[in-house]
C-alpha positions in Angstrom: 5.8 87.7 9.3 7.2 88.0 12.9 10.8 87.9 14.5 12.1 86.0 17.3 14.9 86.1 19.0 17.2 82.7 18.8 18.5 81.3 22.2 21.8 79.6 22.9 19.9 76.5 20.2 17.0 76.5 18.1 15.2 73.7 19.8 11.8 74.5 20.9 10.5 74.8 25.0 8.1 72.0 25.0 8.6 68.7 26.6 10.0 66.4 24.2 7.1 63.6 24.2 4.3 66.1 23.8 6.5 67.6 20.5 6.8 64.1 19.4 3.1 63.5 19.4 2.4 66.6 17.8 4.6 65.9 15.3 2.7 62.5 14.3 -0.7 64.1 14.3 0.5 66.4 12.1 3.6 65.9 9.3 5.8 69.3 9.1 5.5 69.2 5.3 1.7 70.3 6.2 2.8 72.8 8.9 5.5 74.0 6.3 3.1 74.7 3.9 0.3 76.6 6.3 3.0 78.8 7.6 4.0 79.9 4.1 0.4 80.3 3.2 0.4 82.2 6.3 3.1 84.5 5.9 2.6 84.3 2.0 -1.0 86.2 3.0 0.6 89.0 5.3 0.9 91.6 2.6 -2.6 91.4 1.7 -3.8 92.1 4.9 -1.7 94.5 5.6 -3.1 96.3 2.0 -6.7 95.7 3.2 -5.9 97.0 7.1 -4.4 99.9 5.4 -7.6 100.7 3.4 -9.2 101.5 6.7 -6.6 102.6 9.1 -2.9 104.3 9.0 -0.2 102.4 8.4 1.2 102.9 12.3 -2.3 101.8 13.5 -2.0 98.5 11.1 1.2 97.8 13.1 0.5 98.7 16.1 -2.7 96.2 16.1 -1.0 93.1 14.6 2.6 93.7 16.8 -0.6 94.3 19.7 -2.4 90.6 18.9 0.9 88.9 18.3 1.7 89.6 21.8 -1.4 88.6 23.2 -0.7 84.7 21.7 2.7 84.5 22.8 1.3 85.6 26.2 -1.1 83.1 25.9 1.7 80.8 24.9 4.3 81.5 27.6 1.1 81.4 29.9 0.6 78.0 29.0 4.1 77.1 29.0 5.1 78.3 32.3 7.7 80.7 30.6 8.5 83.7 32.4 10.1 87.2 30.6 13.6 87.0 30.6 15.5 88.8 33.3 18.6 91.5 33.3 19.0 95.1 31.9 21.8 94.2 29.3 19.3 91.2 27.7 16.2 94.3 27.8 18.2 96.7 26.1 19.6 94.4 23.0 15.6 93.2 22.6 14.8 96.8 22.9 17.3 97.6 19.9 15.7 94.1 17.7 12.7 95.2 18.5 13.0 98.4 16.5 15.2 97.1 13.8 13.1 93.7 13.4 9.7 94.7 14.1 8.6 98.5 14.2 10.2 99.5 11.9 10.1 97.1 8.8 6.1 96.5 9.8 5.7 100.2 9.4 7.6 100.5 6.7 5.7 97.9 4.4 2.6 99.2 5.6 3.3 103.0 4.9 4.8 100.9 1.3 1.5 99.3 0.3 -0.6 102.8 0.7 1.4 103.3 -3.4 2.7 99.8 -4.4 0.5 96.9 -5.1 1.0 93.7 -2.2 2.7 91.7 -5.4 5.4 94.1 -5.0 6.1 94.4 -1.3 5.8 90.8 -1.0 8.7 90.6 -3.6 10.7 92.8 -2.0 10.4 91.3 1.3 12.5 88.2 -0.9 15.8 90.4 -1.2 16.4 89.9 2.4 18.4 86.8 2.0 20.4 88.9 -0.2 20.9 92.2 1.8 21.8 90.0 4.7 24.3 88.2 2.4 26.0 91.5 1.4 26.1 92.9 4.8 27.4 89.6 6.3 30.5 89.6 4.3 31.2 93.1 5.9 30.1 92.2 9.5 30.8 88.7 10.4 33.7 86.9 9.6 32.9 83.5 9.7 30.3 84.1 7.0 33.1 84.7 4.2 32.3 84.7 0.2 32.6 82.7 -2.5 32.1 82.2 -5.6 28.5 81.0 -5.8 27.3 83.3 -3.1 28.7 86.4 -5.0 27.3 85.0 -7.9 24.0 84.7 -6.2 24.1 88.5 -4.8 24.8 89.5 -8.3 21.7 87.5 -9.7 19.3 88.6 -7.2 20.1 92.0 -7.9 19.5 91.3 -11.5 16.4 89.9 -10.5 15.3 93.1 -8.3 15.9 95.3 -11.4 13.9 93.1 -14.0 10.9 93.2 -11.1 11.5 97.1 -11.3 11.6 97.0 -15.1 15.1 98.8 -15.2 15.3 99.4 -18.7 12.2 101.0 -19.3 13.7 103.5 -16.5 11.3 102.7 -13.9 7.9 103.9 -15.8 5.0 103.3 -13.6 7.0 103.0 -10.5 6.2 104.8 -7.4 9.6 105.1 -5.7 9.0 106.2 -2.4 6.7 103.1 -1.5 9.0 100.5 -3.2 12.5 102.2 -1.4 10.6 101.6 2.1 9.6 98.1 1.0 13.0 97.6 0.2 14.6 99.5 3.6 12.2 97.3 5.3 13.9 93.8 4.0 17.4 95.3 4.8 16.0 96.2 8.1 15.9 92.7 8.6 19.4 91.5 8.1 20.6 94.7 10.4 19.0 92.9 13.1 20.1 89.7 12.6 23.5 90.2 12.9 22.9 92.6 15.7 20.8 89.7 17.4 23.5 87.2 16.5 26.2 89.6 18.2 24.1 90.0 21.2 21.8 87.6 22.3 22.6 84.4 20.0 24.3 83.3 23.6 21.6 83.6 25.5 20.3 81.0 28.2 16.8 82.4 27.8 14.2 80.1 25.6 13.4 81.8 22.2 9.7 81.7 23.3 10.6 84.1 26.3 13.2 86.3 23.9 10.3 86.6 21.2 7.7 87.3 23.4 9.5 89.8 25.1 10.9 91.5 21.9 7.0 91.8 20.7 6.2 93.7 24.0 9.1 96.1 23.1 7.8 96.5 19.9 4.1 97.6 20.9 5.4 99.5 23.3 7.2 101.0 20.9 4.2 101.7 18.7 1.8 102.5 21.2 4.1 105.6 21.8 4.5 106.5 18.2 1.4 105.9 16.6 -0.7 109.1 18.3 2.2 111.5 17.3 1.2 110.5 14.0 -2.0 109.3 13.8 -5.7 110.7 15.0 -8.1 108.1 16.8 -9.8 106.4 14.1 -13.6 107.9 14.5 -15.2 104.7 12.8 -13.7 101.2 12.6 -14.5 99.6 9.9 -14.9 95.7 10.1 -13.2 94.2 7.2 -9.5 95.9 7.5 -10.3 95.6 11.3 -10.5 91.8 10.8 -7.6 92.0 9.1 -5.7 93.4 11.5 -6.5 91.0 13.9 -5.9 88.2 11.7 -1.9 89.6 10.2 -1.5 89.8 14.3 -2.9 86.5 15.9 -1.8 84.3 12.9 0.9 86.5 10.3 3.0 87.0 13.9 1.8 85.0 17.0 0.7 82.0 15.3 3.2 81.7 13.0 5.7 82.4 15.0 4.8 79.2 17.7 4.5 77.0 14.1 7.7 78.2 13.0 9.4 77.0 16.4 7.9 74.1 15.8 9.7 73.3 12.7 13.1 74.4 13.3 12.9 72.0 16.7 11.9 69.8 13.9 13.5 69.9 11.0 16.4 72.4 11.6 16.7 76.1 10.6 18.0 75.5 7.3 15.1 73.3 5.8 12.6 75.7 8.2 14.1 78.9 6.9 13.2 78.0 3.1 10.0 79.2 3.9 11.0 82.7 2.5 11.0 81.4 -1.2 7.8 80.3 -0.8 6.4 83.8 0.6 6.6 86.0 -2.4 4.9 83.1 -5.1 2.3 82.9 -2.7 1.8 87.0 -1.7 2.0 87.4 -5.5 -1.1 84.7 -6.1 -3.0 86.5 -3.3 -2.6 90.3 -4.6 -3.7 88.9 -8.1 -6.7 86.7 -7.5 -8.1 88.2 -3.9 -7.2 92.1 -5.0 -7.3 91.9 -8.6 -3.5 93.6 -8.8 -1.8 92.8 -12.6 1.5 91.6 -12.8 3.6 92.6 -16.6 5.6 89.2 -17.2 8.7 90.8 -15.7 7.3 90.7 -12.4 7.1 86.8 -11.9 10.0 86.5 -14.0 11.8 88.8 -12.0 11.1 87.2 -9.1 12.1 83.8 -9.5 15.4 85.3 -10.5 15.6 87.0 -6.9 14.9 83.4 -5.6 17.2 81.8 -7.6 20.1 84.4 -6.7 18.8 84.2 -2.8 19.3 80.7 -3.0 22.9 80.6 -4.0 23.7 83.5 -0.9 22.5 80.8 1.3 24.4 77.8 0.0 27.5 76.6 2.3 30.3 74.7 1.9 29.3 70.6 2.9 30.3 70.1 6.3 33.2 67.7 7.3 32.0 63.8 7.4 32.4 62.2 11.7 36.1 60.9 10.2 37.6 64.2 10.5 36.7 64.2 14.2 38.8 66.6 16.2 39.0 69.2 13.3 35.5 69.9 13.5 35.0 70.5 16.6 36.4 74.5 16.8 34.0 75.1 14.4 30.8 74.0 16.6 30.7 78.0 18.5 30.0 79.2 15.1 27.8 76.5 13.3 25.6 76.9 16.6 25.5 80.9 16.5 25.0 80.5 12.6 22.0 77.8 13.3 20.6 80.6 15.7 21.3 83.7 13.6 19.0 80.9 11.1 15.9 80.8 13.0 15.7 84.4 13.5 15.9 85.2 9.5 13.3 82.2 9.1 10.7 84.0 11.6 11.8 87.4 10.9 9.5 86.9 7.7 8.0 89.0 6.2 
């Protein structure tokens, strides 16, 4: 439920025989399914961190403890904060759009909308970054099933909201910022693919960076709007600490992991998994009901999610020389890839 900034490739900082015995004590199909569990979980702790503490002081502490593991990450790793003004001030601006501000948003969202709902939400982001993409990058151009799959996930948004019995029951205010806050997320990808897709830096030293920004960024905010909390109540305090350390630090390092792995596009799948699994956890853990249009709306949002992200098969090794001025792109598109896969939820 973290963002990270892609370097120059997707490949992860660690020394390749150490990744390669990781990678046989554990099989990424099992990683792959913890980190979707993980991220899967994030709206319900958010909902129960916001039962005992404002929605700025949710973010605040789990943008606060996902810091401290990357820091204890880069620590480990020898990786140092990357250098120059230009670099700050682009993970200055992802920071806002990719962190501070969607966290806040889907906490303030889940003080009037169930966690089933936000986590549901959090799936049109594949689609908001397919409609925006056609506008703002030109190598990402449309066709037929990707239209097809922006219309359908639309569909599927409005059977979720139960469109046609005009919205009864719906709090609008907290399902527009759940909603802002997964187009919040495609902003800055394209932002980070325009700015720092290039860079040398790893994306451990990017990320961790970027996460600073962002607590920095709430740790000036959150006492204009918020009053020191005069108890602190253990539960939502633990889950706090536990949407920080594992729904952002944790996850984050495991989703490296995977893309150095398997590549972005089998990693990045992770977001269809998110809202079945958010959707479980609001309805067993917090007792939240679901009317059949909710699931049913929702695996119509997949589906049409799906078909944004399908691309035309790449050209076989015997076209040889005509695929190569495409390889800027694919590698800016592979990077652009990992940052929507971590930027979740």
């Amino acid at each position: 439920m973290s963002t990270a900034v892609p370097s120059r490739t997707p490949s992860a900082p660690a020394p390749a025989p150490a990744d390669s015995t990781r990678r046989r004590g554990l099989d990424w199909r099992i990683r792959f399914a913890v980190l979707s569990t993980v991220w899967g979980f994030s709206f319900l702790l958010i909902k129960v961190g916001t039962g005992g503490y404002a929605p700025f002081q949710v973010t605040f502490g789990r943008l606060f403890f996902g810091t401290a593991v990357l820091a204890v990450a880069m620590t480990v790793r020898r990786e140092r904060l990357p250098r120059g003004i230009r670099t700050w001030l682009h993970l200055t601006v992802a920071a806002f759009v990719l962190n501070a501000l969607p966290f806040s948003l889907f906490a303030y969202s889940e003080l009037t909308i169930p966690s089933t709902l936000a986590g549901i939400c959090n799936a049109t982001s594949p689609l908001w970054g397919m409609a925006l993409s056609m506008v703002a990058l030109s190598e990402d151009r449309p066709t037929r099933r990707r239209v097809a799959g922006l219309g359908i996930g639309f569909l599927g948004v409005l059977t979720v909201l139960g469109a046609w019995q005009g919205f009864s029951g719906l709090d609008f205010g907290g399902t527009a910022m759940a909603l802002l806050a997964s187009l919040s997320y495609p902003i800055g990808w394209i932002y980070v693919r325009r700015t720092l897709a290039g860079s040398s830096h790893s994306n451990l030293s990017l990320t961790g960076a970027q996460l600073l920004l962002a607590t920095v960024q709430l740790a000036v905010v959150t006492p204009l709007f918020t009053t020191l909390p005069t108890s602190f109540p253990l539960v939502p305090l633990l889950a706090v600490i536990t949407l920080g350390a594992l729904g952002t630090g944790f996850a984050l390092l495991l989703q490296y992991g995977l893309v150095a792995e398997v590549g972005p596009t089998t990693a990045q799948m992770v977001t269809y998994f998110i809202p079945v699994i958010a959707t479980a956890a609001g309805v067993a853990v917090l007792g939240e009901q679901l009317g059949w249009n909710t699931p049913v709306g929702a695996l119509i949002v997949l589906a049409g999610a799906a078909l944004t992200q399908s691309r035309p098969k790449r050209p076989s090794a015997a076209t040889g020389a005509s695929a190569l001025p495409q390889a800027p792109a694919e590698a800016a598109a592979g990077a652009a890839r990992a940052a929507r896969a971590a930027a979740q939820p």
